[in-house]
Steps between C-alpha positions, in 0.01 A plus 500: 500500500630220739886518570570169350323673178674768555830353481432271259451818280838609593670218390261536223674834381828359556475153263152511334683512163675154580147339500314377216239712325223368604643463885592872499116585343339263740721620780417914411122429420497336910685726704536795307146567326331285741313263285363170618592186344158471335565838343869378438400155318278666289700818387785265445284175339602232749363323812489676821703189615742605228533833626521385892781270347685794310514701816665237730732410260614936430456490907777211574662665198559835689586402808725272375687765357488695741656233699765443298612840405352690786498820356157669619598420855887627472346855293247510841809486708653764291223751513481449868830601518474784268258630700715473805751638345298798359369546894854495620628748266250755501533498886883556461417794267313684733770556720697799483880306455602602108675157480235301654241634267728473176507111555173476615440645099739265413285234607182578379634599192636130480162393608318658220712260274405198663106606428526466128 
């Protein structure tokens, strides 16, 4: 799978149910089970120009969206983070100060909060 597909599934995940029906089926049929349009147009009963159409249009939709609102980018940021955090923390813990270690469990006890 190409990045751009790639992250055009993410945003996908994110606000797939703000697209119409037949967006969201066209768009999952594409990128997530791989059909051609052919095979698209003909599951769904409409022109392969109708399903090229349906796809642009849930395409613009999504990153327009994501533009607006940003959130797949600002939850990336946050996992990168997490992780840093996590790497941080666990270093702290394996040194042999009692009150280093205790926040260091602190932290990634704080982190594991942020996950869900």
């Amino acid at each position: 799978m190409k990045l751009e597909e790639l992250g055009l599934s993410l945003l996908f995940d994110y606000y797939g149910d703000l697209l119409t029906e037949k967006q969201r089926t066209c768009f999952d049929l594409y990128y997530n089970q791989d059909l051609s349009l052919g095979e698209i147009a003909q599951e769904a009963g409409i022109s392969r120009q109708g399903v090229h159409d349906s796809l642009s249009r849930a395409e613009a939709a999504l990153r327009l969206m994501e533009e607006k609102t940003g959130a797949v980018a600002r939850d990336l940021r946050c996992r990168k983070a997490l992780a840093r955090i996590r790497q941080a923390a666990e270093a702290l813990e394996k040194s042999r100060e009692e009150e280093t270690a205790r926040l260091a469990r602190e932290i990634l006890a704080a982190a594991d909060t942020m996950k869900e």
